[in-house]
C-alpha positions in Angstrom: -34.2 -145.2 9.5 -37.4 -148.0 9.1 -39.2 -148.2 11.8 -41.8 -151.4 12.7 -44.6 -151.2 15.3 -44.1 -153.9 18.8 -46.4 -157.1 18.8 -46.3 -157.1 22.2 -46.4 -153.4 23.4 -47.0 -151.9 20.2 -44.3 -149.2 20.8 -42.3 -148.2 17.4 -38.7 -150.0 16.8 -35.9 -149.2 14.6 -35.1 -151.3 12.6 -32.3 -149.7 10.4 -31.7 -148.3 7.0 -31.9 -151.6 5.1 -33.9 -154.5 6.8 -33.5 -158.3 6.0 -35.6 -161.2 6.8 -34.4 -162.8 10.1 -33.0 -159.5 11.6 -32.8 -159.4 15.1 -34.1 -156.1 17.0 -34.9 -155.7 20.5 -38.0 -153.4 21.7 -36.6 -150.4 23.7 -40.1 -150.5 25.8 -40.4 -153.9 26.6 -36.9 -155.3 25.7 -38.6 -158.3 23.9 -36.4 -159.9 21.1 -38.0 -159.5 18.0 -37.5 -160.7 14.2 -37.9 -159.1 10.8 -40.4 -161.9 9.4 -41.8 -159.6 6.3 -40.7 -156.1 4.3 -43.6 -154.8 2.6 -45.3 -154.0 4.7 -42.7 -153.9 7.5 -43.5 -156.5 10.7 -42.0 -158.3 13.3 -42.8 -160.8 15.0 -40.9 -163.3 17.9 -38.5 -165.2 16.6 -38.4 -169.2 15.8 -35.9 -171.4 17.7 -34.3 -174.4 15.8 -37.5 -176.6 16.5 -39.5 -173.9 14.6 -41.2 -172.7 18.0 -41.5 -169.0 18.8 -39.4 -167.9 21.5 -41.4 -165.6 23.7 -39.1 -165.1 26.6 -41.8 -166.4 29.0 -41.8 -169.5 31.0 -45.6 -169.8 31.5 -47.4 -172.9 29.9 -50.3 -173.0 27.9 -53.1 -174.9 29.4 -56.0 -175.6 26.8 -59.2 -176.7 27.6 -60.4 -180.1 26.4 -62.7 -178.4 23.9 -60.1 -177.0 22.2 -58.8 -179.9 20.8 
């Protein structure tokens, strides 16, 4: 079993025997839905909707100040 560590809680996730690129997981601490996004080393991250955005699962807008433009 290959295991990869949570971006957002940093707990460990199986990810099964063979991993691809684009595999979905879920985090059984946080139940965020993660995707394989590199093999060596192993990582995931959140994965892209079809306007190549990440999909978080939070609703809460970014507000940037005017210096960081």
């Amino acid at each position: 079993m290959t295991i990869a560590k949570c971006p957002l809680c940093g707990e460990k996730v199986k990810v099964g025997i063979k991993p691809w690129i684009g595999q979905e997981v879920d985090c059984p601490a946080c139940d965020a839905t993660l995707e394989v996004v590199s093999l060596r080393p192993l990582s995931l991250d959140w994965p892209y909707d079809d306007e190549g955005y990440y999909e978080t699962g939070y609703d809460e807008e970014l507000e940037l100040e005017e210096d960081e433009f």
